[in-house]
C-alpha positions in Angstrom: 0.0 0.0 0.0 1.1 2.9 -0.7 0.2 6.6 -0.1 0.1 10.1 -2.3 1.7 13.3 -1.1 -1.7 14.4 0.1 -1.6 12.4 2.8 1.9 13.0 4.2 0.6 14.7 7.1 -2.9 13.2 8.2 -1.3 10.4 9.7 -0.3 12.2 12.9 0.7 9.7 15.8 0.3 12.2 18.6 -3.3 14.2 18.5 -1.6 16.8 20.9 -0.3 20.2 20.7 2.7 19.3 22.9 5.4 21.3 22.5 8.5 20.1 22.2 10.7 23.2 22.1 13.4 23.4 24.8 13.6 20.2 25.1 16.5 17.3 25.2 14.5 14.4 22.9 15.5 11.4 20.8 14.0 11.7 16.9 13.3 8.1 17.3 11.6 7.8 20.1 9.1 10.7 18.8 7.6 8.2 15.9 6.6 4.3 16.6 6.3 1.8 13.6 2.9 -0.1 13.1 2.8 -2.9 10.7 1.3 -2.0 7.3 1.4 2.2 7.7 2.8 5.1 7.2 2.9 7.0 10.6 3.8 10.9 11.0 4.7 13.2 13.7 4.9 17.0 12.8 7.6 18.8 14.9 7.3 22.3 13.6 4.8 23.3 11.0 5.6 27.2 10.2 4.3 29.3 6.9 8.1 28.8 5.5 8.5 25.5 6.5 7.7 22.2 8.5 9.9 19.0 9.8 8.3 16.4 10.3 9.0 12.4 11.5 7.9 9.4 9.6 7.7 6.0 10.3 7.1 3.4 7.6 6.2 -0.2 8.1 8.3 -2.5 5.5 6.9 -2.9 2.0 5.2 0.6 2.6 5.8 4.2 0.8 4.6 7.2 -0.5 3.9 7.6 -4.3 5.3 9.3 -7.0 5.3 13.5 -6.8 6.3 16.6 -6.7 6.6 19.9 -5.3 7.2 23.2 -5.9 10.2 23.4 -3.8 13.6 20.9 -2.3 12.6 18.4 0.3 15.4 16.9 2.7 15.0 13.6 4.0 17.3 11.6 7.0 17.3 8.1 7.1 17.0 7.9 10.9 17.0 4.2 11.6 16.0 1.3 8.9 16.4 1.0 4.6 14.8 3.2 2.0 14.8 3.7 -1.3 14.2 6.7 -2.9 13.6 7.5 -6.7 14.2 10.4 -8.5 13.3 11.5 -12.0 13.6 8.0 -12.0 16.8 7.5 -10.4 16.9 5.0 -7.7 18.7 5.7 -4.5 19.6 3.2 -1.8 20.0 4.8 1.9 20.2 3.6 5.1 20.7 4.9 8.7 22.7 8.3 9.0 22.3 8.9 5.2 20.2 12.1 3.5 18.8 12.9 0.4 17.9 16.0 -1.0 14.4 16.1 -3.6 14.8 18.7 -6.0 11.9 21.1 -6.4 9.2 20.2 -9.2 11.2 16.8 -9.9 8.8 13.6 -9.5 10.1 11.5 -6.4 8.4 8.6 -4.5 9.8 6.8 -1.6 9.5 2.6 -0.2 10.2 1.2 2.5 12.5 -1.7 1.4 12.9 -2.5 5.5 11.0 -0.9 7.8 12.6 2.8 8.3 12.3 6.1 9.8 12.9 9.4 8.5 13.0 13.6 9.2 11.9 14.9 6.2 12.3 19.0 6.5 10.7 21.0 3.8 11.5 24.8 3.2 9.2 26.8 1.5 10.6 29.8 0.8 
């Protein structure tokens, strides 16, 4: 299964405003894997940007698009891959990625993984 950019945040594991700011945390520990989704946490959602934390199950991904401006992911823990323009890229734990604006990109989950994915808008 797999989902389209539309959906990258509606999956938020925590339904609270917590904040987080000023505070010693582990990326993570923030996100928790469930079997057969795509789980996201939203750190900071601001008009010129947003980070947010993902969590896919194995076999699990978002489809192919784009957007109007560069994406950055980190592999946090776990094996992705990552296609560009049709270009596929490999990564792992400790390795980033950056999506070009307006380029088509989808991700998988070859293991299960997690990710920071930080998107600047302006």
């Amino acid at each position: 299964m797999t989902r389209g950019a539309c959906a990258l945040m509606e999956a938020n594991m925590s339904g609270s405003k917590e904040s987080l700011a000023g505070r010693v945390l582990t990326m993570t520990e923030l996100v928790s894997y469930q079997e057969g989704a795509v789980i996201s946490r939203t750190l900071i959602d601001k008009k010129i940007g947003t980070l947010t934390l993902f969590a896919f199950g194995e076999g699990e991904g978002l489809s192919e698009h784009t957007v109007p401006y560069d994406a950055f992911i980190h592999i946090l823990d776990g094996e992705a891959e990552v296609t560009i323009a049709g270009t596929v890229h490999q990564l792992t734990a400790g390795q980033m990625i950056i999506m070009p604006a307006d380029r088509p990109h989808l991700i998988k989950a070859v293991k299960r993984f997690k990710m920071l994915l930080v998107m600047i808008r302006s």
